[in-house]
Steps between C-alpha positions, in 0.01 A plus 500: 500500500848400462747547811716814509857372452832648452859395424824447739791373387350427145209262637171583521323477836122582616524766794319224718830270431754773548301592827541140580882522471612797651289416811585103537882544429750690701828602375765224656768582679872566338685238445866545611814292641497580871871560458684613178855484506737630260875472390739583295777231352814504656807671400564406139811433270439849342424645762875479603576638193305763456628612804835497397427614161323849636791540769735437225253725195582197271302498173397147520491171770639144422111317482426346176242294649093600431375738843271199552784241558722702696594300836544610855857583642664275830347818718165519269462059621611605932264808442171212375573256796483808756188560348416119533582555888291774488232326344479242761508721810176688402224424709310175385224697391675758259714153344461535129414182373486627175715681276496680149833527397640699130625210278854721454799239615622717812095567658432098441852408663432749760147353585661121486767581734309673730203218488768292535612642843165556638402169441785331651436697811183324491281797445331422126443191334842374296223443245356852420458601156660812378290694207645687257338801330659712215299803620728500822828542255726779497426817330638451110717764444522460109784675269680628850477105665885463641593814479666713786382884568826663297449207184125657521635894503759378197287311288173597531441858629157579333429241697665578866359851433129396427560231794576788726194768400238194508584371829527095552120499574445523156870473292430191258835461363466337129410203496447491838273571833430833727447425867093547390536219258633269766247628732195372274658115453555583920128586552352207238722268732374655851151411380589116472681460809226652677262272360713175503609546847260684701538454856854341468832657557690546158847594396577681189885447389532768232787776391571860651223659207253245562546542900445900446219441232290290784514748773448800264144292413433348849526823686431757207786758463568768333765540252673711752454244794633214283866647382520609835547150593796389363629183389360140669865346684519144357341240746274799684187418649189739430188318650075586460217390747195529389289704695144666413481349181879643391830371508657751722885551573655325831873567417698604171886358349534365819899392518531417848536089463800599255715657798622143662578324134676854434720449803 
């Protein structure tokens, strides 16, 4: 008589096979960086004037340059070696070794400053390779990229007004992203840097969207929980152990190594 059989996962298997499988192979444990670290760029270029654009309700800012090559300011390059410092006072153990950085011009000058400074305090090899992943890049803002809050009010209302019922969660502005459409290029990436560097510490050099996007996956918020965080401060710290088979939270836009290059 012919063997029962049935199907998983579109191949056929006899019942005495599948038996076979489920019995002689346990699930293995999650793989996970034993400490993810994450940061936002320093202070930009436009940055400093968007700030003075909304104090001022200007219409536009001076940038003509793409959001991608937009540098860091003199405070945004101080802010990435405090981090450097930073980096090499963590405990040996917690020391990434490895870091995922956006390719935008002020998150790979910020990681190359502050890999700079960690390595010449002798805590990281001079020769450590910084990788670059689009899906760490700044939210894309599409027809309201550049443009202050009042240029948004006076040129594009529908829009502000849509923005404003929706919620940032998910606004997609056109031609651009919602927070949920960064979150799913955020989560795609997670999965790889678990993989790639399980059981190694990692940091993530991203933007302030990005940043928000990874803790509103790693430790599952609401809607609610997530605006109530507010923005990530440029050069913050916001660090993950894993623990029980999770990344789980050990300290959030930590600013604290700012305070002496701020003095």
């Amino acid at each position: 008589m012919a063997e029962l059989g049935t199907t998983l996962n579109g191949q056929h298997q006899s019942t005495q096979s599948q038996h076979h499988h489920i019995t002689a192979h346990r699930p293995a444990a999650t793989r996970l960086p034993s400490v993810l670290i994450a940061t936002r760029h320093g202070e930009s270029t436009a940055n400093v004037e968007f700030q003075l654009a909304e104090a001022a309700s200007a219409l536009s800012v001076p940038i003509s340059c793409r959001d991608a090559d937009i540098p860091l300011s003199l405070h945004g390059r101080q802010q990435a070696q405090a981090l450097g410092r930073w980096w090499a006072a963590l405990p040996s153990a917690d020391r990434p070794r490895s870091v995922w950085c956006s390719p935008y011009v002020r998150t790979a000058e910020t990681a190359r400053i502050a890999l700079a400074q960690a390595a010449g305090l002798g805590a990281v090899p001079v020769s450590l390779t910084v990788r670059y992943d689009e899906r760490l890049r700044d939210r894309e803002l599409g027809v309201l990229e550049m443009l202050p809050k009042a240029a948004i009010e006076a040129k594009h209302p529908e829009e502000a007004a849509r923005r404003r019922k929706m919620g940032e969660l998910y606004y997609r502005p056109p031609g651009g992203e919602s927070w949920a459409d960064v979150a799913l290029r955020v989560r795609s990436l997670l999965r790889d840097v678990c993989e790639e560097e399980a059981g190694r510490p990692v940091l993530l050099v991203a933007h302030d969207c990005t940043v928000l996007m990874l803790r509103y996956a790693l430790d599952r918020l609401t809607e609610e929980q997530l605006i109530a965080l507010g923005p990530v401060h440029n050069c913050s710290t916001s660090l993950w152990r894993a623990q029980d088979g999770r990344l789980r939270p050990d300290g959030w836009n930590g600013v604290d190594h700012l305070a002496a290059e701020a003095n």
